[in-house]
Structure formats: C-alpha cells, structure tokens
C-alpha positions as CSV (number, residue, x, y, z in Angstrom):
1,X,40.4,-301.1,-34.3
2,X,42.8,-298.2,-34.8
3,X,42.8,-301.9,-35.4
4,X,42.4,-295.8,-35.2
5,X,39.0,-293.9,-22.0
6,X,35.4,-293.5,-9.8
7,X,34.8,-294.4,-7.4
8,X,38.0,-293.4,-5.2
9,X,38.1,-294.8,-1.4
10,X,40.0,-291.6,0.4
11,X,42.2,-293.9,2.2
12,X,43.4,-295.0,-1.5
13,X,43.4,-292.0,-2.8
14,X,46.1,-291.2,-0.4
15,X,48.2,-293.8,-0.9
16,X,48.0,-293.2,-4.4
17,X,48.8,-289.3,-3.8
18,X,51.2,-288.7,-1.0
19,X,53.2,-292.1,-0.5
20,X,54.7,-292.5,-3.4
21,X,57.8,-290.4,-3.3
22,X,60.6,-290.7,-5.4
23,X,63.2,-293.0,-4.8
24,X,66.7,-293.4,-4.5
25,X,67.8,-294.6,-7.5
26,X,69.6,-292.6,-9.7
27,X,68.3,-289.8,-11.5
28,X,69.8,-291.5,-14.8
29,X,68.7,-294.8,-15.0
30,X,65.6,-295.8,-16.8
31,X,65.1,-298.6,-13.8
32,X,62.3,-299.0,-11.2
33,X,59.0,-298.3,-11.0
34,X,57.1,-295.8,-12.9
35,X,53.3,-294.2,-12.9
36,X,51.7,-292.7,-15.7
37,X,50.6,-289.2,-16.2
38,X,46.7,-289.9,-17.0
39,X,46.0,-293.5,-18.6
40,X,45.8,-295.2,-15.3
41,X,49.2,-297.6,-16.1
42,X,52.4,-298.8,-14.4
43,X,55.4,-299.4,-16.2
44,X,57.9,-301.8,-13.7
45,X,61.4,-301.7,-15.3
46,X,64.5,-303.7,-15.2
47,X,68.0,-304.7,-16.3
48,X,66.6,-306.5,-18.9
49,X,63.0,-306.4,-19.0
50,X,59.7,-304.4,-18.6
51,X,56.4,-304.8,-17.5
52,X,53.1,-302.8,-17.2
53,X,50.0,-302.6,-15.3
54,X,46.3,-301.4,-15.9
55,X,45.6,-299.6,-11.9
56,X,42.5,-298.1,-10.6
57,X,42.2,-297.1,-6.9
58,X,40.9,-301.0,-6.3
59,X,43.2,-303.2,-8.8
60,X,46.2,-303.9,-10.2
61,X,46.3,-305.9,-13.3
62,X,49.4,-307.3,-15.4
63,X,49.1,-306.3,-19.4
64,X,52.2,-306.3,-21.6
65,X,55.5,-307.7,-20.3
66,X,58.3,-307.9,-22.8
67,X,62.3,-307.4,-23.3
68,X,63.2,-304.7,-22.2
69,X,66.1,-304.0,-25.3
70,X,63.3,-304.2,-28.0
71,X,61.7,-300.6,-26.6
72,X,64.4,-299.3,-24.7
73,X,65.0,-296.5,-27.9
74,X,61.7,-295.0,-27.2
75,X,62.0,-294.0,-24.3
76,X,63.7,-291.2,-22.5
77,X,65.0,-289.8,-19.7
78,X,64.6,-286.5,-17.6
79,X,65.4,-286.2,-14.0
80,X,62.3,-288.2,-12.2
81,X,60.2,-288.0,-15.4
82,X,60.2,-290.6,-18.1
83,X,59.0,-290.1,-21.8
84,X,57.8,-293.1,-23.9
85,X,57.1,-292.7,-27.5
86,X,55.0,-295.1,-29.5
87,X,54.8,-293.3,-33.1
88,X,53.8,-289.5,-33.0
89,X,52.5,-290.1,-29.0
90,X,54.3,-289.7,-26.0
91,X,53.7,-290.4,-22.7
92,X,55.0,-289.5,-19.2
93,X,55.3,-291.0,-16.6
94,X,56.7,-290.0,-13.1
95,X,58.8,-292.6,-10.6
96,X,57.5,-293.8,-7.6
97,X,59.3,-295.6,-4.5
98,X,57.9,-298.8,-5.1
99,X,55.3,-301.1,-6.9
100,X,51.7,-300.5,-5.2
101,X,50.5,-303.1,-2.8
102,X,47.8,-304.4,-5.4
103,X,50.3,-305.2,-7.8
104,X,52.1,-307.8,-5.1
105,X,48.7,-309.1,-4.3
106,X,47.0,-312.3,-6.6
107,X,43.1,-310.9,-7.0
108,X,41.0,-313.6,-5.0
109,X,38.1,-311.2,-6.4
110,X,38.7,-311.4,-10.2
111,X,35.6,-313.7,-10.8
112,X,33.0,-311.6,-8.6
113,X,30.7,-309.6,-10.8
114,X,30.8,-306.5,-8.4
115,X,34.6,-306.6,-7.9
116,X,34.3,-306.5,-11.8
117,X,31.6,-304.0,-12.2
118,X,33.4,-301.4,-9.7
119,X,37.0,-301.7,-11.2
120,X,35.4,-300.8,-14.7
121,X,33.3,-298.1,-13.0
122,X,36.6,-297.0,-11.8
123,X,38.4,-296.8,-15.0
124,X,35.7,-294.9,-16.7
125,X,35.2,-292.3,-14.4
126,X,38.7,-291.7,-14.2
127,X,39.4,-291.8,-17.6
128,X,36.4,-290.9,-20.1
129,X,37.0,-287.7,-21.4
130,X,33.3,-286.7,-22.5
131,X,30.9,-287.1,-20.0
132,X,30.4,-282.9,-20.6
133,X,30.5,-283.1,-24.3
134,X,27.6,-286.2,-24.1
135,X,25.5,-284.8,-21.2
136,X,26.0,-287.7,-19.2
137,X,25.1,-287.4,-15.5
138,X,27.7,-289.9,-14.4
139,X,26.7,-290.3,-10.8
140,X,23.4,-291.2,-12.0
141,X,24.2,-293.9,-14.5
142,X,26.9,-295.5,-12.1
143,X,23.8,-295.5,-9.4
144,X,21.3,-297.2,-11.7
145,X,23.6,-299.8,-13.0
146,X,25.0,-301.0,-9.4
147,X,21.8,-301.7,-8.2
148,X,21.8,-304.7,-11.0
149,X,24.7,-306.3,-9.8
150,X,24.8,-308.5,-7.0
151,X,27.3,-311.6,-5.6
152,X,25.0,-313.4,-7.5
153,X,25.2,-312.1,-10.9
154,X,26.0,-314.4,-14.1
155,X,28.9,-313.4,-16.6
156,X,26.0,-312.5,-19.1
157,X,24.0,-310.1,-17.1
158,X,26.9,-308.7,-15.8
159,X,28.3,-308.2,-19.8
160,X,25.2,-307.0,-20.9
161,X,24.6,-304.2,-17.9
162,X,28.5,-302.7,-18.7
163,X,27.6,-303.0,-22.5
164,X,24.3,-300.9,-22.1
165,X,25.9,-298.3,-20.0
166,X,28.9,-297.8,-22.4
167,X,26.1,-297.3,-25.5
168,X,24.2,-295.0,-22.8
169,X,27.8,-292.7,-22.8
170,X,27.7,-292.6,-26.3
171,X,31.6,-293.3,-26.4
172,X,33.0,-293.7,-30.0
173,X,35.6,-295.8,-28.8
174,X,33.8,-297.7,-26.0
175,X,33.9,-301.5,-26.3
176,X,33.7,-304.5,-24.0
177,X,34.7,-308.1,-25.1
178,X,34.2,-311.0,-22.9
179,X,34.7,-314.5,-23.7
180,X,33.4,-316.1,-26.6
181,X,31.0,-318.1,-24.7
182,X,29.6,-315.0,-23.1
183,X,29.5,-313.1,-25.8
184,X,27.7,-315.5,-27.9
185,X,25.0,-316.6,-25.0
186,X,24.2,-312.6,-24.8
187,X,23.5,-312.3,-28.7
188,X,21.6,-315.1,-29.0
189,X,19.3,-313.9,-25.6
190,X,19.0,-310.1,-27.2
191,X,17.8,-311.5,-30.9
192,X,15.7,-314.4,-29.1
193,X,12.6,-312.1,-30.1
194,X,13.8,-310.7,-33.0
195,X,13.4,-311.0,-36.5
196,X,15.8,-309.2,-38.8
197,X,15.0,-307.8,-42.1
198,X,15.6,-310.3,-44.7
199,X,17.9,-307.5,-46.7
200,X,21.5,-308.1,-48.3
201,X,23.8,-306.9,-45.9
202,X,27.7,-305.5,-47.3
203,X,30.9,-305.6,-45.3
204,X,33.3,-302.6,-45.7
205,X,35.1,-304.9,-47.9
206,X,33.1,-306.4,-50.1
207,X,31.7,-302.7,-50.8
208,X,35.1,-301.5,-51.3
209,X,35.7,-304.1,-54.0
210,X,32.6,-303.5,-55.9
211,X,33.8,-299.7,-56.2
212,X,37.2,-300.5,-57.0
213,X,35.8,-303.0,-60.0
214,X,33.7,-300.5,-61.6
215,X,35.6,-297.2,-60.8
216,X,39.4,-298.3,-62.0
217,X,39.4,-298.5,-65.7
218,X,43.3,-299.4,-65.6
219,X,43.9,-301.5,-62.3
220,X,47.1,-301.3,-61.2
221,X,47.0,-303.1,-57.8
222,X,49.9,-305.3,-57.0
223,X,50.3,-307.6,-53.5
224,X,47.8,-305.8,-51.6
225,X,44.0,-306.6,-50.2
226,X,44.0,-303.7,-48.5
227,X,44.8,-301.0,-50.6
228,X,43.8,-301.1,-54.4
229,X,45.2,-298.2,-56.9
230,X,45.1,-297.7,-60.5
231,X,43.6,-295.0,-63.1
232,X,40.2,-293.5,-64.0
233,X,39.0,-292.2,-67.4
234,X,40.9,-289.1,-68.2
235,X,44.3,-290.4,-66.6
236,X,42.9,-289.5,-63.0
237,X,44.5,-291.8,-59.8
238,X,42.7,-293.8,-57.8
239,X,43.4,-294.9,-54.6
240,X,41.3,-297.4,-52.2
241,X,42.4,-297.6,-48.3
242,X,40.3,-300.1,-46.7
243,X,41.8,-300.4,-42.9
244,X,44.5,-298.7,-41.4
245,X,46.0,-301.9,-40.0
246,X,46.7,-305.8,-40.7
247,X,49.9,-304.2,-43.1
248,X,52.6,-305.6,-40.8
249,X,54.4,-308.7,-42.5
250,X,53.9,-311.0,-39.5
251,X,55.2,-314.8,-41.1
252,X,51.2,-315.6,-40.5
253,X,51.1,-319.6,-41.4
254,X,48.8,-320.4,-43.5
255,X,47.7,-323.4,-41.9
256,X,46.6,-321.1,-39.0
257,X,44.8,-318.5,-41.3
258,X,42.9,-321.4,-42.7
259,X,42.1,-323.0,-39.4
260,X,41.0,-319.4,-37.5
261,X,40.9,-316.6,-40.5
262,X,43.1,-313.9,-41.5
263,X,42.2,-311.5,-38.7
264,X,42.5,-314.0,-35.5
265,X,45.6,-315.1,-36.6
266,X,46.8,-311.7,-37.1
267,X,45.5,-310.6,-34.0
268,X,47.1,-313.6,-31.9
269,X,50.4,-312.5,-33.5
270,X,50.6,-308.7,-33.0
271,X,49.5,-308.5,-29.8
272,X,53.0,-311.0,-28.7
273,X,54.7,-307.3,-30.1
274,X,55.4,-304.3,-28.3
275,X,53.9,-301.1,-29.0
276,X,56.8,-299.9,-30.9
277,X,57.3,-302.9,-33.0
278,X,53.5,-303.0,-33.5
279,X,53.4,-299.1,-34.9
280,X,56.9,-299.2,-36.8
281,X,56.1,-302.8,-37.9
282,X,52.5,-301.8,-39.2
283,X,53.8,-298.3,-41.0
284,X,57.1,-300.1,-42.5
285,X,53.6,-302.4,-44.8
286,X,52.0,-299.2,-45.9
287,X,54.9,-297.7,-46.6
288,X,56.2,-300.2,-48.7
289,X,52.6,-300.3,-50.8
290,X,52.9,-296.4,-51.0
291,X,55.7,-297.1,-52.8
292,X,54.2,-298.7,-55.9
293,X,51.1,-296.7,-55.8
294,X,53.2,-293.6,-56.1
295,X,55.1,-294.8,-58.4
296,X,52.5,-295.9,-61.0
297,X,50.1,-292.7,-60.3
298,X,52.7,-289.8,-60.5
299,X,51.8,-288.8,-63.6
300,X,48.3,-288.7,-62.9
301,X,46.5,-285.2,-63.2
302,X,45.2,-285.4,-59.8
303,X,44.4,-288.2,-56.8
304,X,41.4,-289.6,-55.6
305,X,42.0,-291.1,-52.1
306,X,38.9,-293.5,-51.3
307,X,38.4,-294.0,-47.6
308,X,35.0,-294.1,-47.8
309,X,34.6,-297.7,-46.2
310,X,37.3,-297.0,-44.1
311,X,36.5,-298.4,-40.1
312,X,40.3,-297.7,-38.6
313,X,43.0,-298.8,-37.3
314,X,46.6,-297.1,-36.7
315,X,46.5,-293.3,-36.4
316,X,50.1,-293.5,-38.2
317,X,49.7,-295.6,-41.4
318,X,47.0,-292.8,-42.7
319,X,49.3,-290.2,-41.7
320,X,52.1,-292.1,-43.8
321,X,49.5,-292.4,-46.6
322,X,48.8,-288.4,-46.2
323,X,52.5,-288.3,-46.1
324,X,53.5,-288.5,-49.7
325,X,51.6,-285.5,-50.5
326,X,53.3,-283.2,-47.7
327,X,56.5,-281.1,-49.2
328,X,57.4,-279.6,-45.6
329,X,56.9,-281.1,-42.0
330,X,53.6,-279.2,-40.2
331,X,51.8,-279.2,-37.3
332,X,48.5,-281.1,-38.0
333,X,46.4,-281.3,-34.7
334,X,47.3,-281.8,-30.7
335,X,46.0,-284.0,-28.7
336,X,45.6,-284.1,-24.5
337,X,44.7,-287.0,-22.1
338,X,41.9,-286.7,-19.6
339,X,43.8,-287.2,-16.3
340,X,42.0,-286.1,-12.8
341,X,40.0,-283.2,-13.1
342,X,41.8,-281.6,-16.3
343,X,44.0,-282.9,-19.1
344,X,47.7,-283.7,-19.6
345,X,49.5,-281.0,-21.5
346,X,49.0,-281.0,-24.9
347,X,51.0,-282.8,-27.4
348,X,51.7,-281.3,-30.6
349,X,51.3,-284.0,-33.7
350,X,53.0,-283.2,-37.0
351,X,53.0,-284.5,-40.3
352,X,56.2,-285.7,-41.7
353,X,57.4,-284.8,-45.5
354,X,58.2,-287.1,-48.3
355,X,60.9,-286.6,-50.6
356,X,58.9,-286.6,-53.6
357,X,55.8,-285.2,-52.6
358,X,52.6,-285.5,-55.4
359,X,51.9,-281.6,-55.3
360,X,48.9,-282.0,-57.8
361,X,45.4,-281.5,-56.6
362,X,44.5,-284.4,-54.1
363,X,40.6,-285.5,-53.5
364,X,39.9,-287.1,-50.0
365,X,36.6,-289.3,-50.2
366,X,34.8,-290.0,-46.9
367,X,31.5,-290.9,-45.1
368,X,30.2,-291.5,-41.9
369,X,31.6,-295.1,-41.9
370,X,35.2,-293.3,-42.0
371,X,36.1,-293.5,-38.2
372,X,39.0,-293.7,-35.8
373,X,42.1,-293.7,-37.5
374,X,40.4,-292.8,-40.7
375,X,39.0,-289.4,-38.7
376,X,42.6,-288.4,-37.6
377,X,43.5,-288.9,-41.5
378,X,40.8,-286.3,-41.9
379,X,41.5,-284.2,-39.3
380,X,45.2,-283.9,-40.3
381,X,44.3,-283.7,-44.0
382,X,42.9,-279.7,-43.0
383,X,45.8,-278.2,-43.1
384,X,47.2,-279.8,-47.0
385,X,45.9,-276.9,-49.3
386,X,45.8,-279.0,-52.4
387,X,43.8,-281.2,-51.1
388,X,39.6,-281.0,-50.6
389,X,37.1,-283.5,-49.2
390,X,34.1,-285.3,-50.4
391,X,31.3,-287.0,-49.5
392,X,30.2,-286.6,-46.4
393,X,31.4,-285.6,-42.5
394,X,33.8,-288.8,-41.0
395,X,32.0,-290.6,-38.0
396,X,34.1,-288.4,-35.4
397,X,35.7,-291.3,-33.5
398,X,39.0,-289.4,-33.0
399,X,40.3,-290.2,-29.6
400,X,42.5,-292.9,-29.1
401,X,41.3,-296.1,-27.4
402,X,42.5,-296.6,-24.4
403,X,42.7,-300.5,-24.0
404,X,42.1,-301.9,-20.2
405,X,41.6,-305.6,-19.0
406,X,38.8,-306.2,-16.2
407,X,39.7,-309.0,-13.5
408,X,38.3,-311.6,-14.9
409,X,40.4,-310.9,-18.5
410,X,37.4,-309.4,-20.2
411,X,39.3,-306.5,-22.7
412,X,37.5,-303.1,-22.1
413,X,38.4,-299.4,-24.3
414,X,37.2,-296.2,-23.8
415,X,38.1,-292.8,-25.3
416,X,40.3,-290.6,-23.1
417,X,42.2,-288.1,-25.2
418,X,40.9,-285.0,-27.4
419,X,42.2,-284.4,-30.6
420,X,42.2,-280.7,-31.9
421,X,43.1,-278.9,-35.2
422,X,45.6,-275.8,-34.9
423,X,43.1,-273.8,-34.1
424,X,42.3,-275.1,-31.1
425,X,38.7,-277.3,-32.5
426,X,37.8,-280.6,-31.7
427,X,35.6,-282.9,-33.8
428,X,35.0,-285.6,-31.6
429,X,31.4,-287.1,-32.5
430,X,30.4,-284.5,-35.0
431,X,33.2,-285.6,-37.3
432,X,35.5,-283.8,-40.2
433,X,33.6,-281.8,-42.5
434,X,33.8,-281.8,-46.4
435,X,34.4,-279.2,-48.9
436,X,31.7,-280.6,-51.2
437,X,28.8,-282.4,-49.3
438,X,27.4,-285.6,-51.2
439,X,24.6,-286.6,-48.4
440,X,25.3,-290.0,-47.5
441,X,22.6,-291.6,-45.4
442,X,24.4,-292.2,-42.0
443,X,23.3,-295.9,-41.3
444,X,26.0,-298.4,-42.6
445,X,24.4,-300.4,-44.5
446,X,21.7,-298.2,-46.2
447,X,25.1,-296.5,-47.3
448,X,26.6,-299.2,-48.6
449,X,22.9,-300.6,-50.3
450,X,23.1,-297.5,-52.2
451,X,26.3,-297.6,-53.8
452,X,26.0,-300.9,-54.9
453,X,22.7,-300.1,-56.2
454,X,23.7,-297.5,-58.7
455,X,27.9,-297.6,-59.3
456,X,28.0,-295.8,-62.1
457,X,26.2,-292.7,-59.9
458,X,28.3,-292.9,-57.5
459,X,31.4,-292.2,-59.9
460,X,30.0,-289.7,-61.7
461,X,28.7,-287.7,-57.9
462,X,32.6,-287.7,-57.1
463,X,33.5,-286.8,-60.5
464,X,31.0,-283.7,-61.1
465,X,32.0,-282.9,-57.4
466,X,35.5,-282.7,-58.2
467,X,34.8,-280.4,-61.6
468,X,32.7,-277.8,-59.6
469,X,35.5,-277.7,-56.8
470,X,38.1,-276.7,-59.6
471,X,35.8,-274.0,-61.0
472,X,35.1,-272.5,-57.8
C-alpha cells in the first residue's frame, strides 16, 4: 500500500480547455473551485469545508470531503495558483470559474459496464506514465478489451477484462478492487481448474519474525509489531522494518480488531482522515519507535537495516527511518507527474536531518519483495555515504499510486509520477541496485522458502557481505 496512474470526445476536451477561465474571486482567497495540474482531481473549497473529485473527460466522481480547518495549513496561495502539500509532495492546482457540469450531475450510468470500462480507459490513458518504458501499444489494448464489453456484461467479466489489461501494462502500482462479492466469485472462477502446489507458503510477516528470532541475540523490541530492533554478536544493531504504514495511533477498539482484523479496522479508520493527518499522523508512530531504537543501538558499531520483507506503504515513514542517519538536509531524488503529453515540473524531494545523527557505518538489506515505499527508501538511501546495500535490487515500484474510484465505487491505482535520483535516473521496474549482490530468487515465496530453510546462512551471507564491503 504505500499502504509506498483516453479517450477524449473534442467537444469535452474543449470545455475542459478553454471555458474554464478564472473567476472573480479574489486573488487571495483560498475559496472556489480548483483543477489540478496532472492527477485528474478537483478540489471545491469553502468557508469551512473542502471537497474533491476524481474527473475524466466523461465523469465526475466525489472522493474525500472534509473540514476545511484540519488542512487549511497545507496549502498555499499564489495569484490563481494553489499549492497543496501532503508530506514532501506538492501539488498545483489552477482556479476555474466554476464546478464542471458532471460534477452537478448524479451518474444514471454508474452501474453500466461500458460507462465503467470507458471512464477507467480514460483515467489510464491520461494518467499512466509508462506506456513507452513497457512497450505497450495502448490503442491496441484499449481496442481488444472494448470489444468484450457489452450492456450486457456481468460485474465479474467486466473485473476480470480491466484486471487482465492492467497485468498486460505491467504497472507496479496497478490495482483494481471491486466488491467483495465480485472479487471472491472471480477467484473462485480463475482457480476452478486449478490445483495449487501443496507447498508451505510464508507471509512477509511471518518470514520477518523467523529472521528476527534467530538473527537478534539481545532483543531489544519494545511496543512495536512492526519494527523489531536489538543486537547481533559482536555488538552490531539490528533493525527490522516490516511495512511502512499501520504506525498511526488510531484508538482502534479492540472489539472491532477482533470482529474484522487489525488491517480492516485500520483501514476503515484512516481513510475517515485527511491526507495531512494520515501522513503527519503515520510519521508522528515511526518516529516515536525511532526513538527507542536509537536510543538502545547508539552504541552499536554499525546498523543493519532489514527491509528485506518490506511490501510499502508511506514514502515518508522510511524517509524518517533514513532520517536519523542524515547530519545535513539533501536533495535525495525528484519526482514529476504525467499530465497531457509531458510531465508537471519537477519536484525536488529532500531528506531532513536529525539532531543526533548515527554517523557509523549503516547496512541497508533488500530484495525484490522490497517495493513501493520501501524502493523510495532505497532510492533516497544513494546519496548517505556511510551507508551500502545488500542483498539484492528492490522490486522498482517507485511511483506513487495514484488512487481513483470507478462509477460504480470499485477503487482503481495506477502509477503516474517518475521518481529520479540527482542525476537525473529513474529505476522504475528495474529497481535500486546493491553494493554487494546476494542473488535472491525473484519469486516471493521461493525467497522466503529459502531463508527459512537455512537461517543461520542467511546471517552469515549478510555478515561475510558486510566484512568484504569494509575491506574493499
């Protein structure tokens, strides 16, 4: 999740082009209606509240809708441009003279599977940003696809065409989610005729547990599931990041959590935030478990950071992780959005210092299971020159997701932004390399089999690693 992006009548196009003109409020009030500069939003603002929108050229769809007072800090003002920060992101938006006919309109098409089909054909077009890094011939793929969809089409054909033409773009960050129902119909149709490998299967954090067991001869964890800490033989630190969200101390009840599970209940919570509170609220957890791991590993002779088993999450808790090894703010990478036929300007990202940075020798483990948020940990990781990789190359899921909702309230992400390093590289699907390669196998779970199989090699691979790094 990181839980770390058309088909354009010309008439619309138009509209969406030429008649919005700016209107007459005053240049310095934060009120009225706003468009976005790439991402495909409206932001609908005021005295006391906001509200945004997901638009293509043929919908209009309500998203997030709040108080206005809770986010007004993060945003501001410059003539007929307005900036909105949500932790090291910004993004513009320009005003327009009024709210876009669509948006006054209630959708009498949000349960036909073409309406449906064509507003998500819509989004991606507009929006994916690697149709030239995948190869994908766009036009052709949209062609094939539409001919499958009729008036008639059920929920589950109509789920199952999007989700094979999202793994046909090869997008890191492409996702649909229907309904339960749906979801659940289409996985039991798609195994009907199989029969799975009877093998033990790991999740990332079972795994994760195993190597913190064996690996930590002095555990030193305290209040935390997600990130486990201690010492090694030879007084070196350990640390284990196993998500780069669920930190944020939400009140969960614990009658909920044992009705739906941790995550749902989570989930169901957050999202009732805004995207400030849900950034500040999910760095202010990490932060606060930095706090003790620093504290009991600064006299450690160096740092291993495990994020081995690492899916994602929030771009900015691993950069508050990467944080507390940082003794002056830097530049770490840029990112741009795709937005018509080029990119928003770029947007320079910098890593913040702490004010007791661990200036030791720092050891960043990672595999091809490290994605999304992980990846930008990575990526930004580059430019600390204590620290060195190991293991192998993240999964190079590094764009952002940029989170839509379909008609009919199916959720839909794609990846629209490119991250690059100062020097201008992206690493988008190939991933960030190591300094000392340890050939993981790629597939999940023949990864994870052979850790588990064989602990005590996979400590002593890192440490031998990390002794013929510090005799290079």
């Amino acid at each position: 999740m990181r839980l770390k992006t058309t088909l354009f009548p010309l008439i619309v196009i138009l509209h969406l082009l030429f008649a919005c003109k700016p209107n007459d409020q005053k240049s310095n009030s934060i009120e009225g209606i706003w468009k976005s500069v790439g991402y495909g939003k409206i932001l609908k603002i005021d005295s006391t509240t906001y509200k945004y929108f997901d638009i293509t050229s043929i919908s209009c769809i309500p998203s997030k809708q709040g108080d206005l007072s809770k986010i007004k800090n993060s945003m501001e003002l410059s003539n007929d441009t307005l900036a909105v920060k949500r932790g090291y992101s910004v993004y513009y938006y320009s005003r327009v003279n009024e709210l876009f006919d669509l948006c006054n309109q209630k959708d009498t098409k949000a349960n036909n599977p073409i309406h449906n089909f064509e507003v998500f054909a819509d989004t991606y077009k507009e929006h994916y940003a690697y149709f030239g890094l995948n190869n994908i011939n766009w036009d052709s793929l949209y062609s094939t696809s539409r001919k499958k969809i009729n008036s008639s089409t059920t929920e589950i054909e109509l789920y199952l065409v999007i989700k094979k033409m999202i793994d046909s773009l090869k997008d890191n960050h492409g996702y649909i989610e229907p309904t339960d129902k749906v979801y659940e119909l289409a996985e039991n149709q798609n195994n009907a005729d199989e029969k799975a490998e009877q093998q033990k299967e790991f999740g990332d954090f079972e795994i994760a547990g195993l190597v913190a067991e064996h690996h930590l001869k002095e555990n030193l964890t305290k209040d935390s599931w997600l990130v486990k800490w201690g010492k090694m033989e030879g007084n070196i630190g350990y640390i284990q990041i196993n998500a780069m969200w669920l930190f944020a101390d939400l009140k969960l009840s614990d009658n909920l959590i044992h009705e739906n599970g941790f995550v749902s209940t989570y989930v169901n919570e957050f999202n009732k935030l805004n995207y400030a509170e849900q950034v500040e609220m999910e760095v202010e957890g990490i932060s606060s478990i930095m706090d003790k791991v620093m504290n009991d590993l600064i006299e450690t002779k160096f740092i291993i950071i495990d994020v081995r088993f690492n899916g994602g999450g929030q771009d900015e808790v691993g950069l508050e992780v990467l944080r507390r090894f940082n003794t002056d703010r830097r530049q770490i990478a840029s990112k741009k959005a795709k937005h018509k036929n080029g990119f928003t300007k770029k947007t320079p990202i910098y890593l913040e210092p702490a004010e007791k940075p661990y200036t030791k020798p720092i050891y960043l483990l990672t595999s091809q299971q490290s994605a999304s948020a992980t990846d930008m940990m990575a990526l930004s990781s580059m430019e600390l020159k204590q620290l060195k990789r190991i293991g192998s190359h993240t999964n190079g899921a590094i764009s952002d997701a940029l989170q839509k909702t379909l008609p009919n309230g199916w959720y839909l992400s794609l990846s629209n932004e490119v991250y690059t390093d100062n020097n201008d590289k992206h690493y988008e699907n190939i991933g960030i390399p190591v300094d000392f390669e340890l050939n993981y196998p790629e597939d999940r779970q023949t990864f994870f089999r052979s850790v588990a199989k064989d602990l005590e090699k996979d400590k002593r691979n890192i440490l031998q690693a990390i002794e013929k790094l510090q005799n290079e």
